[in-house]
N, C-alpha and C positions, 0 to 999 in steps of 0.2 A: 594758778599752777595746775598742769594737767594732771589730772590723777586716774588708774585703771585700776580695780578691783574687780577679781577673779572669782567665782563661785561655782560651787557643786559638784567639788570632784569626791571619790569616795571609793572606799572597799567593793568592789564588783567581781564577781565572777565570770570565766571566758563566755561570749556572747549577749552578754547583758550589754546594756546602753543608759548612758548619761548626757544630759544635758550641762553645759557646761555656761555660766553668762560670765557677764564682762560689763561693769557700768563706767562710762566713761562719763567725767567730768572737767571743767577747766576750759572745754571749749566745744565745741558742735563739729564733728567729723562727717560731716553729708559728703562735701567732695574729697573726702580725704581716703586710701586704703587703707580697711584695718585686718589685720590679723592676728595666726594662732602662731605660738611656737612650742615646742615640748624639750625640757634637759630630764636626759637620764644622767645620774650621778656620773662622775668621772668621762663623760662624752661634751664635744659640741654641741650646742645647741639645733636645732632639726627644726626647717618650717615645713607645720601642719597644713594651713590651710589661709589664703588670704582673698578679700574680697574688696573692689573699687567703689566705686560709684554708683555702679548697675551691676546685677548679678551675671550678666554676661563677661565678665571680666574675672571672674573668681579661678582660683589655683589651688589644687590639692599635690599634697607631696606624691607619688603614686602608690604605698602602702596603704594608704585610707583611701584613696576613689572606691565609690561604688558603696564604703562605710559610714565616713563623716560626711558632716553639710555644713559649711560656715552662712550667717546669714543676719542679719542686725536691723535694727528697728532707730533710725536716727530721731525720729519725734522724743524716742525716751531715752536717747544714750544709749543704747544697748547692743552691745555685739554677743552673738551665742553660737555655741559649736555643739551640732548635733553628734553623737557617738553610737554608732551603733554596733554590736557585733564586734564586741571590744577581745582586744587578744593580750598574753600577756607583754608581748611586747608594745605593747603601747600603755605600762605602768612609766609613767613620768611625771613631775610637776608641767603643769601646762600656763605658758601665761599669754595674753592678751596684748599687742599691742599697736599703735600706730604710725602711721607716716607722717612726716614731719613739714609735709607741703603736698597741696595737690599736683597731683602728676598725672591724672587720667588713667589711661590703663599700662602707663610704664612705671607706675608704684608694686605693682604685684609682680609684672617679672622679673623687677631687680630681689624681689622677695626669693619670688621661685627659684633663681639662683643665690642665695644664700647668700646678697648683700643686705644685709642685715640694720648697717649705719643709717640707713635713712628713715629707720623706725627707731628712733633714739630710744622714747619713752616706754615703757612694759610696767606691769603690775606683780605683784608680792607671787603671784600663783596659787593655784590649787592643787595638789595633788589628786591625781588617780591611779589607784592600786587595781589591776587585776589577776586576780588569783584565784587558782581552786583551793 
């Protein structure tokens, strides 16, 4: 069974930065896209950032370019989303997830546009709060 868990979101103040990880288990995502996505309460869900194969294939929504970094470590399971320069619009639960077949690099622009179904599986999240 694939399972994602979420870690390291937290109380932060505006421009402060969080590291966020993501341990994936159930199966080895080398050639798979993984990514972020964030629910603010009462809203759709919003993709943050996703990454393929090679990091030349990575997408950010264009609110965080220049802020976040998606970026993952397949030896150890781990996907992480850099935060930097956090605002308070970007208080949301954030959760982790991925794609459900290798696609190359046509798993992240169905991301980018907001087809969502082919990342079936996601994790519980994390919350991050920014506030003064």
């Amino acid at each position: 069974q694939v399972q994602l868990v979420e870690s390291g979101g937290d109380l932060v103040q505006p421009g402060d930065s969080l590291k966020l990880s993501c341990e994936v288990s159930g199966f080895s995502p080398n050639y798979y896209a993984v990514a972020w996505f964030r629910q603010r309460p009462g809203k759709e869900r919003e993709g943050v950032a996703c990454i393929g194969s090679t990091e030349a294939s990575a997408w950010y929504t264009d609110s965080v370019k220049g802020r976040f970094s998606i970026s993952r470590d397949n030896t150890k399971g781990m996907v992480y989303l850099q935060m930097n320069d956090l605002r308070p619009d970007d208080t949301a639960v954030y959760h982790c997830t991925a794609e459900d077949s290798p696609r190359g690099v046509i798993g992240c622009v169905f991301f980018g546009n907001s087809k969502f179904d082919i990342f079936p599986v996601w994790g519980q999240g994390t919350q991050v709060t920014v506030s003064s």
